[in-house]
Residue frames as a rotation matrix with the C-alpha (Angstrom) as fourth column:
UNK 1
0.008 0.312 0.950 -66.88
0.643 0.726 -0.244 -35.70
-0.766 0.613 -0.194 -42.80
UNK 2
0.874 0.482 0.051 -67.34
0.412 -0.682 -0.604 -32.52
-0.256 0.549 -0.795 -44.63
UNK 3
0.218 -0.974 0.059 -63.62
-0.565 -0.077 0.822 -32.03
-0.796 -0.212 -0.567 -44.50
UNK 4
-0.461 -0.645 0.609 -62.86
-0.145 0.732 0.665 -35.20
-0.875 0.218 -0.431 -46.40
UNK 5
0.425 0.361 0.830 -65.58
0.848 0.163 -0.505 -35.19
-0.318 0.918 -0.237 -49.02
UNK 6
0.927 -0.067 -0.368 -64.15
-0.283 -0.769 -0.573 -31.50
-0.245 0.636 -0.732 -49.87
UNK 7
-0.102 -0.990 -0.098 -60.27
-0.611 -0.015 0.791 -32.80
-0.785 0.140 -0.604 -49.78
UNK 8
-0.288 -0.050 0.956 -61.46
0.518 0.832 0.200 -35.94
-0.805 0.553 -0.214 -52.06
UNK 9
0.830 0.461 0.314 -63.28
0.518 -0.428 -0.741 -33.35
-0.208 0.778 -0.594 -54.23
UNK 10
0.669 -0.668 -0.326 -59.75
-0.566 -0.742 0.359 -31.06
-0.482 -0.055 -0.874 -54.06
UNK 11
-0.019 -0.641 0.767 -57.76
-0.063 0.766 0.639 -34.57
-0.998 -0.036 -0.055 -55.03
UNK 12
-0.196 0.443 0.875 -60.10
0.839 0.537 -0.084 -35.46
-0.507 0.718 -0.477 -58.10
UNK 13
0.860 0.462 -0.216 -60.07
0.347 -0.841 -0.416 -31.52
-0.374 0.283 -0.883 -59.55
UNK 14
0.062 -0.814 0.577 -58.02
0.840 -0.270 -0.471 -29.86
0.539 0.514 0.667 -61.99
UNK 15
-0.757 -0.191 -0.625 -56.31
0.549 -0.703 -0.451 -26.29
-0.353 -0.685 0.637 -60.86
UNK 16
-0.765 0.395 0.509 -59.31
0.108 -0.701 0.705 -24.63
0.635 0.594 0.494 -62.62
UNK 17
0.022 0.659 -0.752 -61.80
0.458 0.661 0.594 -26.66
0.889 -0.358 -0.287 -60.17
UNK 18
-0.517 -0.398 -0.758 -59.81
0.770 0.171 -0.615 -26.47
0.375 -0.901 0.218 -57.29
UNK 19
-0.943 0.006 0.332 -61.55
-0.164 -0.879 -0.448 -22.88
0.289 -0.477 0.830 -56.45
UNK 20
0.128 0.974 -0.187 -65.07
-0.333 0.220 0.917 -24.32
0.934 -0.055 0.353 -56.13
UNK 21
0.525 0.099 -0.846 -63.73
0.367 0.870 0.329 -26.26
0.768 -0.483 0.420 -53.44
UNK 22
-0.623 -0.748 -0.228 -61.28
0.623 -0.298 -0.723 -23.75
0.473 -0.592 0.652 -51.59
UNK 23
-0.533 0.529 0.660 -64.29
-0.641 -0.762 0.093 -21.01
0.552 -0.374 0.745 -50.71
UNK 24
0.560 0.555 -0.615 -66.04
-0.181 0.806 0.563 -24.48
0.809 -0.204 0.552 -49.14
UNK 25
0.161 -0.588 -0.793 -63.13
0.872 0.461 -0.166 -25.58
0.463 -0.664 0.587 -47.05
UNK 26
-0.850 -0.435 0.296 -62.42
0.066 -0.645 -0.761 -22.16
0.522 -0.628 0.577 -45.67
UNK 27
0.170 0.896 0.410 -66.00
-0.576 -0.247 0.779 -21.55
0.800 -0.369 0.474 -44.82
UNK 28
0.810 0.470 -0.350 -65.45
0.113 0.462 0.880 -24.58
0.575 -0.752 0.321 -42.78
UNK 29
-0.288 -0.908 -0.304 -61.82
0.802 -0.055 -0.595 -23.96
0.524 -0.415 0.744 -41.34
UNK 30
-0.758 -0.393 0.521 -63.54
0.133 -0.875 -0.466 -20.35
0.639 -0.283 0.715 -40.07
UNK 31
0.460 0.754 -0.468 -66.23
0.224 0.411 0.883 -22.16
0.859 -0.511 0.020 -37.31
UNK 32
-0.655 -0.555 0.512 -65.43
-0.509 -0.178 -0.842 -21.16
0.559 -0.812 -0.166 -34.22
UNK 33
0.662 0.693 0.286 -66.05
-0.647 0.336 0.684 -24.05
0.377 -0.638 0.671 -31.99
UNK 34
0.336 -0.707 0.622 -64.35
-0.406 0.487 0.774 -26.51
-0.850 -0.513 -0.123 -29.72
UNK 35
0.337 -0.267 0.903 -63.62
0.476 0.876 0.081 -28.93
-0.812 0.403 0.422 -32.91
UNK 36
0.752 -0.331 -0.570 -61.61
-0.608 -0.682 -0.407 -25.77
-0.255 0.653 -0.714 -35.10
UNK 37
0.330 -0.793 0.512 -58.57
-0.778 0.080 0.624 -27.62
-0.535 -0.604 -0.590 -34.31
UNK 38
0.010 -0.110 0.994 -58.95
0.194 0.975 0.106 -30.73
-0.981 0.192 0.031 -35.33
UNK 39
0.875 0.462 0.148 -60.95
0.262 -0.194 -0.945 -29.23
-0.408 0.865 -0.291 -38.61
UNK 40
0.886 -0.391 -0.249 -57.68
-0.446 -0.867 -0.224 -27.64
-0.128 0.309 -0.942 -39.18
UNK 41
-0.248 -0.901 0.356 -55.37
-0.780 0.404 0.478 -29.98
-0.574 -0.159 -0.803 -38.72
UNK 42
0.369 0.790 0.489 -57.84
0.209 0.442 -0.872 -32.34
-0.906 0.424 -0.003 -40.62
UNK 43
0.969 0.182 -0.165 -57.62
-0.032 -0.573 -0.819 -29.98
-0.244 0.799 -0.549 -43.80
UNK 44
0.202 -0.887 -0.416 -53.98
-0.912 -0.325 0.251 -29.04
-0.358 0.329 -0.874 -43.59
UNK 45
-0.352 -0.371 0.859 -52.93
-0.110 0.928 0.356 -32.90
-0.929 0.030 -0.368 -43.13
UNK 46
0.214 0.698 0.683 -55.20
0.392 0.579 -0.715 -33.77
-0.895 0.421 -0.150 -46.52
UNK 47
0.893 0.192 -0.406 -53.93
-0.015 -0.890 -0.455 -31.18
-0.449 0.412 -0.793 -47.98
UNK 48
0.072 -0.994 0.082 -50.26
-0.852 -0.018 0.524 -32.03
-0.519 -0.108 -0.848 -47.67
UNK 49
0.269 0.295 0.917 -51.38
0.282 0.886 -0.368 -35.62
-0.921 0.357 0.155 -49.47
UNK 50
0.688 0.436 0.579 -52.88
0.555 0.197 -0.808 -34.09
-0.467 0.878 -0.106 -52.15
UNK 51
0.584 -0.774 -0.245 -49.67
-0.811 -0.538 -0.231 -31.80
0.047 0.334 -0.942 -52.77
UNK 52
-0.329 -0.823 0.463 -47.34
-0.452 0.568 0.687 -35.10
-0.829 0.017 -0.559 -52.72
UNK 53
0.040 0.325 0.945 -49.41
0.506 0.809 -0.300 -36.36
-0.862 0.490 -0.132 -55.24
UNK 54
0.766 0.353 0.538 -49.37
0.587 -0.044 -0.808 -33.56
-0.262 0.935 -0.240 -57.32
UNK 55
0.441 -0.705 -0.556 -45.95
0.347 -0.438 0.829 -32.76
-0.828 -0.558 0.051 -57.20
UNK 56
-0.682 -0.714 0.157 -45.13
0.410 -0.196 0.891 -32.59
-0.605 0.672 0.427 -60.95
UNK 57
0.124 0.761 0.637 -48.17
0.951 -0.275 0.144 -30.34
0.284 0.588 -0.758 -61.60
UNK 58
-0.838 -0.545 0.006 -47.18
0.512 -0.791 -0.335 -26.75
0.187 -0.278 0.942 -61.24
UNK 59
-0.483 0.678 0.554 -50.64
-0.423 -0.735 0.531 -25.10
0.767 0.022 0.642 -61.78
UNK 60
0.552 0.553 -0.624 -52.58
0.361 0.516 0.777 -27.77
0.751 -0.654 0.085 -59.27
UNK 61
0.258 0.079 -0.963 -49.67
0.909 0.317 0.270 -26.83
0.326 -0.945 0.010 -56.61
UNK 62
-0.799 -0.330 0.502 -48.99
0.286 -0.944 -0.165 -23.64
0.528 0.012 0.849 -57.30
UNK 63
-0.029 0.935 0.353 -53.42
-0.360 -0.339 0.869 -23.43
0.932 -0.102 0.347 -56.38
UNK 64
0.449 -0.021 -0.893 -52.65
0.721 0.598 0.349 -26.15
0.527 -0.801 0.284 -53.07
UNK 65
-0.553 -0.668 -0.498 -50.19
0.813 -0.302 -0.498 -23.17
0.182 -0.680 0.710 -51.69
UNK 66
-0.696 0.480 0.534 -52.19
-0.285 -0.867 0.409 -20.19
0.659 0.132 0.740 -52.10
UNK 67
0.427 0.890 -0.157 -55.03
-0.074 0.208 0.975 -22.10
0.901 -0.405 0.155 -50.28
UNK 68
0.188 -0.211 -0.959 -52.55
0.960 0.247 0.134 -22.94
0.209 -0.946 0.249 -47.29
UNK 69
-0.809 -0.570 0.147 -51.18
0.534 -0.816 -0.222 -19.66
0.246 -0.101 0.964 -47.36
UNK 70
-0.379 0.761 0.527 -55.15
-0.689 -0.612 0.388 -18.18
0.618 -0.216 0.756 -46.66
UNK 71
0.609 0.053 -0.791 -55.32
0.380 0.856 0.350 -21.04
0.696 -0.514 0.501 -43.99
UNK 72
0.081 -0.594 -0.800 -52.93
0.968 0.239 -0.080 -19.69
0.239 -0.768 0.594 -42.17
């Protein structure tokens, strides 16, 4: 759940925002328990959305890659 309210909060943010919301999601991407996985795949998948949507914003995806790129 905590996943999705941060991707909806990543969706609805300009690239200035977006960092409020990227030190959140990692925190949770870097739990180590049985349900990392999912969390991760969760995040990436929501992620990849919100980069089709913001395909003809450069600064919004220029901030979406940088965040996968410390994801991975």
């Amino acid at each position: 759940m905590v996943i999705s309210v941060l991707s909806i909060g990543l969706q609805k943010s300009t690239f200035d925002e977006m960092k409020y919301y990227e030190r959140a999601l990692l925190k949770q991407l870097l739990i180590k328990d049985q349900y990392q996985p999912d969390r991760t795949k969760k995040a990436l998948m929501n992620i990849h959305e919100i980069m089709k949507l913001n395909v003809s914003y450069y600064k919004e995806m220029d901030s979406l890659i940088d965040l996968v790129l410390k994801i991975c």
